[in-house]
PyMOL Python script that loads the backbone (N, CA, C, O; Angstrom):
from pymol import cmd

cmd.read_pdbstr("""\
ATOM      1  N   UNK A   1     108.549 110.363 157.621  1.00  0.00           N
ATOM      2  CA  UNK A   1     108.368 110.708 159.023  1.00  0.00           C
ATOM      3  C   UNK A   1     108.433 109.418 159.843  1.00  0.00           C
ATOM      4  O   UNK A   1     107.828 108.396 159.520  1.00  0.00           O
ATOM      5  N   UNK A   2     109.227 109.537 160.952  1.00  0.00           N
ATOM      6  CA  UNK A   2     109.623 108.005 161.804  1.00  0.00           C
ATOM      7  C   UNK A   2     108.500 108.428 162.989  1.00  0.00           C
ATOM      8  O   UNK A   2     108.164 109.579 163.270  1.00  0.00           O
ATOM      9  N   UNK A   3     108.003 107.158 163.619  1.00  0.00           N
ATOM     10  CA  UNK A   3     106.661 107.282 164.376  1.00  0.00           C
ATOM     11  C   UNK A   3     107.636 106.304 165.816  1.00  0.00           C
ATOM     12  O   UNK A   3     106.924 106.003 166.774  1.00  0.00           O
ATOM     13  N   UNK A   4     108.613 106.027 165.870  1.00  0.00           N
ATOM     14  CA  UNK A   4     109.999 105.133 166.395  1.00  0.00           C
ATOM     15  C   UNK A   4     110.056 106.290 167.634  1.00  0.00           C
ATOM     16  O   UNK A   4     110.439 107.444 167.441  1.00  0.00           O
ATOM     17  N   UNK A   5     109.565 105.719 169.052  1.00  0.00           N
ATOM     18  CA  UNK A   5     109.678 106.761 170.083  1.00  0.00           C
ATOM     19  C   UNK A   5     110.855 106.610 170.642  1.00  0.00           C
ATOM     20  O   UNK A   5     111.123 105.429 170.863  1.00  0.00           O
ATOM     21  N   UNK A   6     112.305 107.981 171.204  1.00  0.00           N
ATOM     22  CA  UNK A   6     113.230 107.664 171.852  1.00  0.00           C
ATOM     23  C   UNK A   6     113.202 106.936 173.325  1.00  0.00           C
ATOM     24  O   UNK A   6     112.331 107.138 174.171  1.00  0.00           O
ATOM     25  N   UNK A   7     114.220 106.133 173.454  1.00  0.00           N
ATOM     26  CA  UNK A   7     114.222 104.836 174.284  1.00  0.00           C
ATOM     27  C   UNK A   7     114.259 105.591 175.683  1.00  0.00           C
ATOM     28  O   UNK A   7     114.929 106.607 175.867  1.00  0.00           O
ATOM     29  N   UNK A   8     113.408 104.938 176.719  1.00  0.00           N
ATOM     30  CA  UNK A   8     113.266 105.696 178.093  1.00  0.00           C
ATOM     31  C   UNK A   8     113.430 105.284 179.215  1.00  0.00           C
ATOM     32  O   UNK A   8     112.729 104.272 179.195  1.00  0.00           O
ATOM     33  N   UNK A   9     113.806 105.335 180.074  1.00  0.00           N
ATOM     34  CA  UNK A   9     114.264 104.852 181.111  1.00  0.00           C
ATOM     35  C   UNK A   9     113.678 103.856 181.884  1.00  0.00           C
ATOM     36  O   UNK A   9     112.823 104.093 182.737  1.00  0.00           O
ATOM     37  N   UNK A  10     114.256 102.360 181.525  1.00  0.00           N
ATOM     38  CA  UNK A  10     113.199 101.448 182.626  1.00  0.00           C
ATOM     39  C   UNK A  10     113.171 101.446 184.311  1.00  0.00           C
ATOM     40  O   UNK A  10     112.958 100.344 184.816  1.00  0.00           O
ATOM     41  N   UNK A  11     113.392 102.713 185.324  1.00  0.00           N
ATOM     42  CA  UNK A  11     113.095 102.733 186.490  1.00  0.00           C
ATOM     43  C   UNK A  11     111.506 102.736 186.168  1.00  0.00           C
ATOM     44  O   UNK A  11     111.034 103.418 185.259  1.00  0.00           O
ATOM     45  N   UNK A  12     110.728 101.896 187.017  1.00  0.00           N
ATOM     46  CA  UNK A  12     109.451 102.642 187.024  1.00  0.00           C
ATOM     47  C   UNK A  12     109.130 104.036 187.393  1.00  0.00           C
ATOM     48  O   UNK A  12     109.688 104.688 188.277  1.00  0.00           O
ATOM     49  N   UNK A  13     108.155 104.429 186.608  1.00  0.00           N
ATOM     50  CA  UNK A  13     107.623 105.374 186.340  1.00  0.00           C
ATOM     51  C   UNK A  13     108.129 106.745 185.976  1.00  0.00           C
ATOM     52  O   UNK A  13     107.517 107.811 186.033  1.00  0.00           O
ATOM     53  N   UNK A  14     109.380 106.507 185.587  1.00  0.00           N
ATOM     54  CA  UNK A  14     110.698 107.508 184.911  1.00  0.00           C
ATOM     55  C   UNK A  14     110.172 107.337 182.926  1.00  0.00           C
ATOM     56  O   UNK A  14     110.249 106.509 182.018  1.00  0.00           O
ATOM     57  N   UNK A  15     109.800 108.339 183.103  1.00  0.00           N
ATOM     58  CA  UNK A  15     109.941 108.624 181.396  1.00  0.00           C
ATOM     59  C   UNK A  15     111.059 109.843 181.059  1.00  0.00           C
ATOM     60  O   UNK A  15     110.924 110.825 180.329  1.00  0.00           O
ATOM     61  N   UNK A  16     112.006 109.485 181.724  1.00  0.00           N
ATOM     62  CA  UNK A  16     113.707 110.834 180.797  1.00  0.00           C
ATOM     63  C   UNK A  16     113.951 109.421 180.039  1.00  0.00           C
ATOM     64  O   UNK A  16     113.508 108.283 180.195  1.00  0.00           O
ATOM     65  N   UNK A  17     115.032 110.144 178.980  1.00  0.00           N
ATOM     66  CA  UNK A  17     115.327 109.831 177.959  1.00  0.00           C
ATOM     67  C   UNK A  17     116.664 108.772 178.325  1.00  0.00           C
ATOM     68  O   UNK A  17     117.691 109.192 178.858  1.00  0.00           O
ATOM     69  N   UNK A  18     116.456 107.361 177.948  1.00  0.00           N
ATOM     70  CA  UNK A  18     118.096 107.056 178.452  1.00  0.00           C
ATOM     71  C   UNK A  18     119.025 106.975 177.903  1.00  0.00           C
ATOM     72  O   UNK A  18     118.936 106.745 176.697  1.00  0.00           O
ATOM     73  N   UNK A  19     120.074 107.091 178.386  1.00  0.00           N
ATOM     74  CA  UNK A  19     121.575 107.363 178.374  1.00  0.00           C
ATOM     75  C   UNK A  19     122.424 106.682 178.352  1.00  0.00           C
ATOM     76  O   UNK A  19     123.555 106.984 177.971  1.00  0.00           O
ATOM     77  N   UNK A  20     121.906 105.137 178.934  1.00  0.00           N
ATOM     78  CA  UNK A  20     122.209 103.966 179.613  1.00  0.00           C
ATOM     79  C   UNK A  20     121.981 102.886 179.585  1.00  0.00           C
ATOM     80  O   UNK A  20     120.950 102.621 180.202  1.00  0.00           O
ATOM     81  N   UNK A  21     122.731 101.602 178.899  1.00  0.00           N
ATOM     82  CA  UNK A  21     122.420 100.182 179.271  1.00  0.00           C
ATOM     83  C   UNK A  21     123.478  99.468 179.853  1.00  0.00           C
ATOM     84  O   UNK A  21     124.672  99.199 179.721  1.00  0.00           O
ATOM     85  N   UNK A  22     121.997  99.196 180.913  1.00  0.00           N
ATOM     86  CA  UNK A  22     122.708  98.115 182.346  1.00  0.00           C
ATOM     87  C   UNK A  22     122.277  96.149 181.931  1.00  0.00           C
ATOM     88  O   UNK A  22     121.256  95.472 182.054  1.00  0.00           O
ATOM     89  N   UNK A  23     123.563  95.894 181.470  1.00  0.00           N
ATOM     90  CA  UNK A  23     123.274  94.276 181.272  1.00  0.00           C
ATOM     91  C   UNK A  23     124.100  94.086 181.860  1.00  0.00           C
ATOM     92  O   UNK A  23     125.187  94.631 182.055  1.00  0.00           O
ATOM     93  N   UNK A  24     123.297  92.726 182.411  1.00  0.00           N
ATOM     94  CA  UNK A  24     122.649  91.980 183.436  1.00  0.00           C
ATOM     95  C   UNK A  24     122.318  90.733 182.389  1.00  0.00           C
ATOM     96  O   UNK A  24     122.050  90.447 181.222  1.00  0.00           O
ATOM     97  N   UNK A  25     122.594  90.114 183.988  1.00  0.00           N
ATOM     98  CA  UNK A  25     122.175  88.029 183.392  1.00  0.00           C
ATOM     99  C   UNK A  25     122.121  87.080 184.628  1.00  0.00           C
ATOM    100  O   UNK A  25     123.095  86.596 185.204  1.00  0.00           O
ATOM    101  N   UNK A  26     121.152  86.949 184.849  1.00  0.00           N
ATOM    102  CA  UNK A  26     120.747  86.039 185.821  1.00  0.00           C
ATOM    103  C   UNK A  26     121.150  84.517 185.930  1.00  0.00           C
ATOM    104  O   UNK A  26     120.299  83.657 185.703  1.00  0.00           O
ATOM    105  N   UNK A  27     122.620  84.132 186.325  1.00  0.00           N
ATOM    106  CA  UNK A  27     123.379  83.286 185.946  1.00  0.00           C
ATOM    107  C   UNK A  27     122.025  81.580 186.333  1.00  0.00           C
ATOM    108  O   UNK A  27     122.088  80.495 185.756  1.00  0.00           O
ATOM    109  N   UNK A  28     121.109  81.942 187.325  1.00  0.00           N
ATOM    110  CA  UNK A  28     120.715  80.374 187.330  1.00  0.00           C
ATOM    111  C   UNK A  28     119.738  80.478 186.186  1.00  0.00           C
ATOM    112  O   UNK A  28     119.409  79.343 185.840  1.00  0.00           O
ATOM    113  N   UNK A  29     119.063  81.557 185.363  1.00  0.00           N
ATOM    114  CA  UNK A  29     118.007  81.512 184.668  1.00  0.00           C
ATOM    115  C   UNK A  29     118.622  81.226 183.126  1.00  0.00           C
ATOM    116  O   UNK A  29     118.181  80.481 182.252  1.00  0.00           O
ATOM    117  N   UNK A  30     120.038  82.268 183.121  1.00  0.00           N
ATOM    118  CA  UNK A  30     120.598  82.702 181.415  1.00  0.00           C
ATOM    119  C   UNK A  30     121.614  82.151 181.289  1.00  0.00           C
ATOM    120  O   UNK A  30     122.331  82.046 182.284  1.00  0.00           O
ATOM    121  N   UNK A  31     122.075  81.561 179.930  1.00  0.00           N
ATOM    122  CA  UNK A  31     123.558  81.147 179.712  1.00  0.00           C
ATOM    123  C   UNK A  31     124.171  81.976 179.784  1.00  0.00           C
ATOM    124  O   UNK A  31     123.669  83.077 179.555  1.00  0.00           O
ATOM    125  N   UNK A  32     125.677  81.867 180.167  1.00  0.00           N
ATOM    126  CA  UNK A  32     127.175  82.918 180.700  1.00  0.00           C
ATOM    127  C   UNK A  32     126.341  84.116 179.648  1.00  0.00           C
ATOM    128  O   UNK A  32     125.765  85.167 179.927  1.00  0.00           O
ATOM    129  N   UNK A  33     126.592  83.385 178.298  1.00  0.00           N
ATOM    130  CA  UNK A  33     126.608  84.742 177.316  1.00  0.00           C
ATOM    131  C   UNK A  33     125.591  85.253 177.280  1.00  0.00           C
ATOM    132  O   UNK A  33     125.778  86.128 176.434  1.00  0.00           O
ATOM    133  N   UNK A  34     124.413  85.356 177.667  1.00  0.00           N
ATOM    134  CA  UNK A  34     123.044  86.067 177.313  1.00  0.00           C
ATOM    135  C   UNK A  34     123.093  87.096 178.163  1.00  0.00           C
ATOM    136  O   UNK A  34     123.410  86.987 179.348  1.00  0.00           O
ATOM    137  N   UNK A  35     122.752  88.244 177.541  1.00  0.00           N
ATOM    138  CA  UNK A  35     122.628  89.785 178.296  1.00  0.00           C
ATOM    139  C   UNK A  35     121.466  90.037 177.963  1.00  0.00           C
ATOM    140  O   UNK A  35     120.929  89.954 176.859  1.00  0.00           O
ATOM    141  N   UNK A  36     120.958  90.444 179.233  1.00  0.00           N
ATOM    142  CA  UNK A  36     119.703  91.176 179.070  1.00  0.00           C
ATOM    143  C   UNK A  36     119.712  92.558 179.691  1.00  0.00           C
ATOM    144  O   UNK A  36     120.263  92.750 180.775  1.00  0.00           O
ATOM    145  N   UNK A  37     119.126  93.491 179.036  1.00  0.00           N
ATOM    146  CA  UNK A  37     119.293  94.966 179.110  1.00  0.00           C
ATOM    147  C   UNK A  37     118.222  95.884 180.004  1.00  0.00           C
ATOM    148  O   UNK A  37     117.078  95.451 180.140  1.00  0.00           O
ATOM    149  N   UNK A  38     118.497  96.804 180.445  1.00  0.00           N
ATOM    150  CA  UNK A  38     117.730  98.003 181.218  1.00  0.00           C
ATOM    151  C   UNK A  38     118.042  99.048 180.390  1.00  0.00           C
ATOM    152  O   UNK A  38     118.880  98.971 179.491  1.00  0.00           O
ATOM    153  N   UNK A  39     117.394 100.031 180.661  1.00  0.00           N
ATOM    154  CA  UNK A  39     117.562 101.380 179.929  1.00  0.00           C
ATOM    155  C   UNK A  39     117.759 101.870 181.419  1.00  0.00           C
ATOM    156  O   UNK A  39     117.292 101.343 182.429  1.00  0.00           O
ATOM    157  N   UNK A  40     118.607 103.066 181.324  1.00  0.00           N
ATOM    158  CA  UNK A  40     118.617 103.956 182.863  1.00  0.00           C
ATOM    159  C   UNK A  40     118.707 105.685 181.975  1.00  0.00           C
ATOM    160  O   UNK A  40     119.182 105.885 180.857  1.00  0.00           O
ATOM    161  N   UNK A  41     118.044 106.793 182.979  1.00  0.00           N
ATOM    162  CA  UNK A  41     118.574 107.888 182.784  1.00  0.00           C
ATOM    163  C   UNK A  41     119.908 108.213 183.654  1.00  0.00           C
ATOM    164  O   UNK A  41     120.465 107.562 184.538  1.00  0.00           O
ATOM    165  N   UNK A  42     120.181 109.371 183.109  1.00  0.00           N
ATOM    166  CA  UNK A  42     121.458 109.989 184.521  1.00  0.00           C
ATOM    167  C   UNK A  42     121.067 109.639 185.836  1.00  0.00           C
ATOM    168  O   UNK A  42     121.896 109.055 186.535  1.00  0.00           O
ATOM    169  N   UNK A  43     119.652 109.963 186.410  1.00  0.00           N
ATOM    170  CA  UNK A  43     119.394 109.827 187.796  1.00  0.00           C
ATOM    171  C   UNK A  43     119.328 108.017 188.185  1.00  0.00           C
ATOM    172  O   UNK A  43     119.663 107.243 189.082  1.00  0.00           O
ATOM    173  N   UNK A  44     118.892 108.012 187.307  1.00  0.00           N
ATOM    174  CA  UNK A  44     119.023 106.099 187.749  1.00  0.00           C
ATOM    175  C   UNK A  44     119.511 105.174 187.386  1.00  0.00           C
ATOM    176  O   UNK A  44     119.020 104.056 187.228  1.00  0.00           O
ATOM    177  N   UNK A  45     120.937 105.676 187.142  1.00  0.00           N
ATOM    178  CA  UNK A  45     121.789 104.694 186.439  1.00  0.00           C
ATOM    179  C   UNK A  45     122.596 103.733 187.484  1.00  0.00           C
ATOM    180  O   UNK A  45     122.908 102.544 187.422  1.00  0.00           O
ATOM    181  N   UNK A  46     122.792 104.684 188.413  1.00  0.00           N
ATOM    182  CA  UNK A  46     123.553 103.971 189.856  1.00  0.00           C
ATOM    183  C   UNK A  46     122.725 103.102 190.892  1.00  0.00           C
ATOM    184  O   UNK A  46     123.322 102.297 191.607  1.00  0.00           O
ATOM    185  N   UNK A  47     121.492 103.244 190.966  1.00  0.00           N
ATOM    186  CA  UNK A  47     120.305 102.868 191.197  1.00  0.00           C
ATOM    187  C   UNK A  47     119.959 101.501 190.960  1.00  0.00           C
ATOM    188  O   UNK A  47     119.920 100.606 191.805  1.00  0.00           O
ATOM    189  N   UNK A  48     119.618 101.386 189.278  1.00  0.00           N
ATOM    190  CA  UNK A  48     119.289 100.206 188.286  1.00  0.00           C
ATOM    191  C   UNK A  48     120.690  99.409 188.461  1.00  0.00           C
ATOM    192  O   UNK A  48     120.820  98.196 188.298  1.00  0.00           O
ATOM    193  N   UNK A  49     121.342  99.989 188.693  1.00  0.00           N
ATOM    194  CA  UNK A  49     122.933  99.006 188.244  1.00  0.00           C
ATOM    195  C   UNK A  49     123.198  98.758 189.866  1.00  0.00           C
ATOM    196  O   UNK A  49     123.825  97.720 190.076  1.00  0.00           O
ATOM    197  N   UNK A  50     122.982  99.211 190.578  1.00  0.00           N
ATOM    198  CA  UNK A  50     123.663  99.047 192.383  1.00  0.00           C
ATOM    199  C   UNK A  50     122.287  97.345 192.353  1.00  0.00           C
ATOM    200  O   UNK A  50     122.626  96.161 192.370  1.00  0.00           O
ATOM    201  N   UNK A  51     120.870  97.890 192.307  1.00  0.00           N
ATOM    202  CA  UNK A  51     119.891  96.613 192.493  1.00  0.00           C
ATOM    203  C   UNK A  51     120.379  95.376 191.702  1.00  0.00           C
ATOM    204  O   UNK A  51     120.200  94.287 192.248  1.00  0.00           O
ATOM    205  N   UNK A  52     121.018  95.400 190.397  1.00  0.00           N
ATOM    206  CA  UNK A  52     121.471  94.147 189.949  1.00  0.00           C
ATOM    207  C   UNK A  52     122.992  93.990 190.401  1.00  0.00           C
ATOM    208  O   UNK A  52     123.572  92.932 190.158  1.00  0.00           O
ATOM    209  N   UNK A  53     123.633  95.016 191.046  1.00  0.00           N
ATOM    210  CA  UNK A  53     125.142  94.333 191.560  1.00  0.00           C
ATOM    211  C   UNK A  53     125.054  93.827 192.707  1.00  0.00           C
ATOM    212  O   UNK A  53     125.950  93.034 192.994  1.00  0.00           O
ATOM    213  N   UNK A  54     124.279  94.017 193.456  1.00  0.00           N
ATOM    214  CA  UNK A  54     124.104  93.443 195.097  1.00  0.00           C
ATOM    215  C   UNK A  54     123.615  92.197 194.895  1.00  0.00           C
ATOM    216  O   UNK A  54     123.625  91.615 195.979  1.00  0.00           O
ATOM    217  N   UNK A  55     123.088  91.337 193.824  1.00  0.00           N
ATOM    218  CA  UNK A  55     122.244  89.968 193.464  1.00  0.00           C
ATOM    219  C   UNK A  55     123.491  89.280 193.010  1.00  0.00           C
ATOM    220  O   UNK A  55     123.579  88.052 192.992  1.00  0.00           O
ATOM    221  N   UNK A  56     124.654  90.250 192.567  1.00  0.00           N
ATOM    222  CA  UNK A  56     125.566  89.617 191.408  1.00  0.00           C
ATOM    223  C   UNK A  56     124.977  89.026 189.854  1.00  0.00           C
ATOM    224  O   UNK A  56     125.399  88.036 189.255  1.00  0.00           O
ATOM    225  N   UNK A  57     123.959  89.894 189.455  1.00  0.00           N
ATOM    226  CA  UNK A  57     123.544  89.906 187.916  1.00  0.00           C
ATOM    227  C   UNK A  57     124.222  91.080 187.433  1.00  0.00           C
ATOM    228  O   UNK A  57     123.968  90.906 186.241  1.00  0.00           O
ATOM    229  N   UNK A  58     124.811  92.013 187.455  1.00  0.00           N
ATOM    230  CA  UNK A  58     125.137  93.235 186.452  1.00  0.00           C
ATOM    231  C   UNK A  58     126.402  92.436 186.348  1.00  0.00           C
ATOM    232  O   UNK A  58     126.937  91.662 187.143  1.00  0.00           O
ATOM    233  N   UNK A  59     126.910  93.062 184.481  1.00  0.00           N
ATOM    234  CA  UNK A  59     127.677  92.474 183.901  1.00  0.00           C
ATOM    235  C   UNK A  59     128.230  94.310 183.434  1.00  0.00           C
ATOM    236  O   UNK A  59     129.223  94.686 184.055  1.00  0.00           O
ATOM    237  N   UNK A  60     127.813  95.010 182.744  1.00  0.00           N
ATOM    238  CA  UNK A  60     128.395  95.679 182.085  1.00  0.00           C
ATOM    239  C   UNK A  60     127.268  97.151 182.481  1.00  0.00           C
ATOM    240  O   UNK A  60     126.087  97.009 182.796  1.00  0.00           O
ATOM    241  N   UNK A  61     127.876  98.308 182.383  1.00  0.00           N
ATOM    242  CA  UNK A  61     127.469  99.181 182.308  1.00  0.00           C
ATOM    243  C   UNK A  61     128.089  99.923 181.216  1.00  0.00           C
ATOM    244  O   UNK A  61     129.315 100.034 181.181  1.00  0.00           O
ATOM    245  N   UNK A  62     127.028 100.656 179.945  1.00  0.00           N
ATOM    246  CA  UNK A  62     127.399 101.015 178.967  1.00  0.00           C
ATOM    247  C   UNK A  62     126.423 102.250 177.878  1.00  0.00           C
ATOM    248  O   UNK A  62     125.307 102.327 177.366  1.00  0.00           O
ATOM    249  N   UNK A  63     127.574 102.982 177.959  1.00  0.00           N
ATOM    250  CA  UNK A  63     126.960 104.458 177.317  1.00  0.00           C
ATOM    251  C   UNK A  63     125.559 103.717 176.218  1.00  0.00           C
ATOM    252  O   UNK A  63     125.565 102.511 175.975  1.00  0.00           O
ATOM    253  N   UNK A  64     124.696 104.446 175.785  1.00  0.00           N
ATOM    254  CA  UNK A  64     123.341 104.107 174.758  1.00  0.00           C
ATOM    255  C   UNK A  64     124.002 103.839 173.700  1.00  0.00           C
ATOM    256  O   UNK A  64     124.220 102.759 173.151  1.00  0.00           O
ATOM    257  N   UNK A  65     124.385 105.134 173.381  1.00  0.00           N
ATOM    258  CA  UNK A  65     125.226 105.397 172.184  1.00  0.00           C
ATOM    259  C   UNK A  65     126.183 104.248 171.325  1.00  0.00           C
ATOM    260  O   UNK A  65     126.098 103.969 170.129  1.00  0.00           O
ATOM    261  N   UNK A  66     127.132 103.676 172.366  1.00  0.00           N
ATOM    262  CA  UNK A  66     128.120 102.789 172.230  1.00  0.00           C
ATOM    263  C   UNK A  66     127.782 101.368 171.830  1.00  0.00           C
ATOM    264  O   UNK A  66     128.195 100.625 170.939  1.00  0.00           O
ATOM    265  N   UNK A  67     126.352 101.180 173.381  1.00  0.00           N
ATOM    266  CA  UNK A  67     125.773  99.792 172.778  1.00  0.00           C
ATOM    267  C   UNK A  67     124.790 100.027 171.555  1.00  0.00           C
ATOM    268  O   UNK A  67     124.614  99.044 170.835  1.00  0.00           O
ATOM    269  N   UNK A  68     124.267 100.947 171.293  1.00  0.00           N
ATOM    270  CA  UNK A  68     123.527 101.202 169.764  1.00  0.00           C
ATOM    271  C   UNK A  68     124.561 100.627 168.168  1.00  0.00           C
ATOM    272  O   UNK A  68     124.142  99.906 167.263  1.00  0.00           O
ATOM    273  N   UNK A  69     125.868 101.215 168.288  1.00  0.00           N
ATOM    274  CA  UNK A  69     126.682 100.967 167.579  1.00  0.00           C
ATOM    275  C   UNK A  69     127.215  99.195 167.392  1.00  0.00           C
ATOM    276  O   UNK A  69     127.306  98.570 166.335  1.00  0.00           O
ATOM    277  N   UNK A  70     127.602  98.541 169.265  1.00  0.00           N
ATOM    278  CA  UNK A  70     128.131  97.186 169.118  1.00  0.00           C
ATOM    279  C   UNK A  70     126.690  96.080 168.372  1.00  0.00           C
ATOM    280  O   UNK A  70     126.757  95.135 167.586  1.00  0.00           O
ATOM    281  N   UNK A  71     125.697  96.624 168.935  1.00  0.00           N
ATOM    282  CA  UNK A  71     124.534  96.159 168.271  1.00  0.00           C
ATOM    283  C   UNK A  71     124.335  96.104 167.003  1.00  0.00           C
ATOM    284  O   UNK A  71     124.130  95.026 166.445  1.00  0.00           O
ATOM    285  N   UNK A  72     124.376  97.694 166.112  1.00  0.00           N
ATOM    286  CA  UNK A  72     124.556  97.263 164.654  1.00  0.00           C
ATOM    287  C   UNK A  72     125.725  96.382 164.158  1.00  0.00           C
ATOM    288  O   UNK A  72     125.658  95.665 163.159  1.00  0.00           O
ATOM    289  N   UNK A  73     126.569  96.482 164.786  1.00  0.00           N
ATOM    290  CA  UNK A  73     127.822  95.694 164.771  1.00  0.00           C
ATOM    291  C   UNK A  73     127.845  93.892 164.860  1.00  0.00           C
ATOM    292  O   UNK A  73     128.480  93.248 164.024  1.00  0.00           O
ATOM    293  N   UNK A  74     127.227  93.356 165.752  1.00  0.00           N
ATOM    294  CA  UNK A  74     126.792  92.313 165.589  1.00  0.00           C
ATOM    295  C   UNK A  74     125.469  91.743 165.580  1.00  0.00           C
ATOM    296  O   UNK A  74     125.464  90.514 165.661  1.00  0.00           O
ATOM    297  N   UNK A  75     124.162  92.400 165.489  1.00  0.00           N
ATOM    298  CA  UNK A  75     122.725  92.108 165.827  1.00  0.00           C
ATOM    299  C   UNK A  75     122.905  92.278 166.954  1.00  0.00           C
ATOM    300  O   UNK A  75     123.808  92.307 167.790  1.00  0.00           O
ATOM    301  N   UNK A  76     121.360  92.447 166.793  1.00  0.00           N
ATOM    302  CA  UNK A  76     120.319  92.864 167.941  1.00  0.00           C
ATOM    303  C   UNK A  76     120.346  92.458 169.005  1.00  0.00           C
ATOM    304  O   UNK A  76     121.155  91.564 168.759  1.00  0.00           O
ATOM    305  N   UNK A  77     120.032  92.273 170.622  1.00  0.00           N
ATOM    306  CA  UNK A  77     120.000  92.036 172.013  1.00  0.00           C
ATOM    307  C   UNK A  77     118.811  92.500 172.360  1.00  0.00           C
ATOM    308  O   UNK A  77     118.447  93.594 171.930  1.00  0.00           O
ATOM    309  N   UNK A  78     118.022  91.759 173.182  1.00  0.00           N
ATOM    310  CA  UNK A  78     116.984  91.633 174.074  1.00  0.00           C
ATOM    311  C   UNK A  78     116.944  93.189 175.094  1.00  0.00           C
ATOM    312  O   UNK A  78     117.855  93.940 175.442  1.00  0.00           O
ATOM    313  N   UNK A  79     115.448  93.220 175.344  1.00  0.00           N
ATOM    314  CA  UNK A  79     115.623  94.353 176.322  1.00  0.00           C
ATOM    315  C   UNK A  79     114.240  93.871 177.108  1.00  0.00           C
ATOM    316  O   UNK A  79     113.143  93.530 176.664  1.00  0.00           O
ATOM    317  N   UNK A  80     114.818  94.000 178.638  1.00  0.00           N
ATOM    318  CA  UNK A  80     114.015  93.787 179.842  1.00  0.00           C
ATOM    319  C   UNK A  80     113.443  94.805 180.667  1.00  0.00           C
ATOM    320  O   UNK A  80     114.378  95.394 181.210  1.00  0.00           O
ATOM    321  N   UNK A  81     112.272  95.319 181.040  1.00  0.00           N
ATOM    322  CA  UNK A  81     112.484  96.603 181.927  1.00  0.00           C
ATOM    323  C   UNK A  81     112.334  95.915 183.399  1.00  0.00           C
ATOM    324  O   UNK A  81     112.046  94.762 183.719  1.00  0.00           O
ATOM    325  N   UNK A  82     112.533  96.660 183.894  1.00  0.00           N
ATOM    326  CA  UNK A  82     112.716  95.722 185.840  1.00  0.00           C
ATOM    327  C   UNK A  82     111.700  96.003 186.685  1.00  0.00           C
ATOM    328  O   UNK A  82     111.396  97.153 187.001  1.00  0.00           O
ATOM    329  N   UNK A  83     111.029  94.806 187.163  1.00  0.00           N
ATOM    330  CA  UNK A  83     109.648  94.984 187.829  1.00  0.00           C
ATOM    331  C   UNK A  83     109.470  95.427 189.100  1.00  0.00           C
ATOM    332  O   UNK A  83     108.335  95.543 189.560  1.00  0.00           O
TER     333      UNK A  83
END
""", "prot")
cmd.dss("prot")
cmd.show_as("cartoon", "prot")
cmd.util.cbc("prot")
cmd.orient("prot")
């Protein structure tokens, strides 16, 4: 039995299930290559990703699913929720 809770949406105070990672990299804080991740649901995917494109930090927007896979694919990546 896995005790491993499904991953949830970092808008505050949104617990749906997400769908979504929004990486992002804060070019004066992170090197080019470092991504750091959000979780979004359907409702706040345009949301989470519009607040880091107007700063010019969003890099990629990308199905769960897909980055679950590039991840086993090369290791693991960091995850941030947004304050």
């Amino acid at each position: 039995m896995s005790t491993e809770q499904p991953p949830v949406c970092s808008a505050k105070g949104c617990r749906a299930a997400a769908v979504w990672v929004i990486a992002w990299n804060n070019p004066t804080l992170h090197t080019p290559e470092r991504r750091k991740t959000w979780l979004a649901c359907e409702e706040h995917r345009e949301h989470l990703s519009g607040f880091l494109g107007v700063r010019g930090f969003l890099k990629e927007v990308v199905a769960l699913e897909e980055w679950q896979a590039r991840q086993t694919d090369q290791g693991s990546g960091g995850s941030d929720t947004p304050e």
